[in-house]
N, C-alpha and C positions, 0 to 999 in steps of 0.2 A: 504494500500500500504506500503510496508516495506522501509524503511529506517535506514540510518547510525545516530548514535549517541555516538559522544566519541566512547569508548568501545565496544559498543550493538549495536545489529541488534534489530530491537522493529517492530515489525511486528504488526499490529493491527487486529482484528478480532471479529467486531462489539463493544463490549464494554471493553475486554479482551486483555490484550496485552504480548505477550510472548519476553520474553529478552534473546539472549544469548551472551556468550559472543563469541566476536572474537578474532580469534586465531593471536600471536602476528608476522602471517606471512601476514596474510589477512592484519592486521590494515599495516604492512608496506608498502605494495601495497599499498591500499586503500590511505592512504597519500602521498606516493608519486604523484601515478595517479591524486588526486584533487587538488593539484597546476598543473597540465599539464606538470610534470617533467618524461622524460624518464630514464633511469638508466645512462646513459652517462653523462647525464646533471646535476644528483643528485652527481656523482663522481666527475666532477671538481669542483661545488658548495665548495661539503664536505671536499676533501679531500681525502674520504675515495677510497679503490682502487674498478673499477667493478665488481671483483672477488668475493669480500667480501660483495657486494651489494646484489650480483646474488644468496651467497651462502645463506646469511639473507633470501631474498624472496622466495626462494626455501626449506627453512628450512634443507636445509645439517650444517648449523652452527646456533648458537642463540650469539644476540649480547654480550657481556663481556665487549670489553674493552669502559672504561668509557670516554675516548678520542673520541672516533670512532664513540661514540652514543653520544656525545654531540656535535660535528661537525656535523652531520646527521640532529640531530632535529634543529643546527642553520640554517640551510641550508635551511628547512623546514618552519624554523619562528614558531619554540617551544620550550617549554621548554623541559626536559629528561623524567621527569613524565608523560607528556599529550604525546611526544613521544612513551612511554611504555604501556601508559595507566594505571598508575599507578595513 
């Protein structure tokens, strides 16, 4: 049964397990979604404006500024790194 880790999707396949990684639009979903935070509710959290949420998740923009993602992952209860995936 496949599941999330960090980074990877690790899928198992009787003794074999195949990693890939995920891409840094999915992991932002995917975190926000597992605290039970909508994008309205990760905006006033952060800070950051929904525009700029919406543009992240949909991959029309990749995050930059170092403000903007460190409000994000506090928001989140992480660090910039484990936010990134770095």
């Amino acid at each position: 049964m496949p599941h999330f880790s960090g980074i990877f999707i690790i899928s198992e396949s009787g003794e074999d397990f195949k990693m890939v990684s995920m891409p840094l639009t999915a992991r932002i979903i995917y975190l926000r979604e597992s605290r039970g935070l909508n994008r309205t509710r990760l905006s006033q959290l952060s800070g950051v404006s929904l525009r700029t949420l919406e543009d992240w998740e949909a991959g029309r923009r990749v995050p930059r500024d170092v403000y903007q993602i460190h409000a994000v992952a506090a928001a989140l209860g992480m660090s910039i790194e484990d936010y990134l995936g770095l």
